[in-house]
C-alpha positions in Angstrom: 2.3 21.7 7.9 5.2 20.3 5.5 5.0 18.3 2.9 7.3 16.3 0.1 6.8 15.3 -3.0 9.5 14.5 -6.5 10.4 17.2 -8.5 8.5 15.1 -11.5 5.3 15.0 -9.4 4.2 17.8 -11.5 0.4 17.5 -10.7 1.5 17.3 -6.9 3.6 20.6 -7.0 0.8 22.5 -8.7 -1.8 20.7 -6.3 0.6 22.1 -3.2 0.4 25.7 -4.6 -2.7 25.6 -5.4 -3.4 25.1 -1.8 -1.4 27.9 -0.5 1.8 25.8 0.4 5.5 27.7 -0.1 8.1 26.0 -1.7 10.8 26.2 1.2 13.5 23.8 0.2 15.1 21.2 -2.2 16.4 17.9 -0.8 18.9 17.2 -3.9 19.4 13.1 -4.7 17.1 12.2 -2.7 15.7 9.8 -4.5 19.1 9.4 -6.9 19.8 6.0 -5.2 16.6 3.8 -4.8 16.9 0.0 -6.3 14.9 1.2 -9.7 14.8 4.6 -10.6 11.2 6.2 -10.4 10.0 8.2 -13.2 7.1 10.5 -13.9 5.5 12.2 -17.0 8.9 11.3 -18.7 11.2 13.0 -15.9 13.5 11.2 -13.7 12.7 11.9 -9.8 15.6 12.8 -8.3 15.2 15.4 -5.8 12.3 16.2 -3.3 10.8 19.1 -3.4 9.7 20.2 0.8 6.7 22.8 0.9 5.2 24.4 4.2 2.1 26.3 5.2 0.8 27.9 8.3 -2.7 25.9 9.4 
């Protein structure tokens, strides 16, 4: 399985770990060039951060 989430989605990329999901890659600017920028427990989301696990 793979999964996304904002490199300020904190809780979510403890959640994913928690679960046993690997941090496999880093999709830089991805979210540099929405209509308002998006940010979370005070950090600006820029990049995604793409985990994956064996089910």
């Amino acid at each position: 399985m793979i999964v996304g989430t904002a490199n300020s989605s904190i809780d979510n990329l403890a959640f994913y770990q928690k679960l046993g999901f690997r941090m496999v890659e880093i999709k830089k600017d991805f979210f540099k060039n929405y209509p308002e920028p998006i940010f979370e427990n005070g950090i600006r989301a820029l990049d995604m951060v793409m985990f994956e696990k064996d089910l």
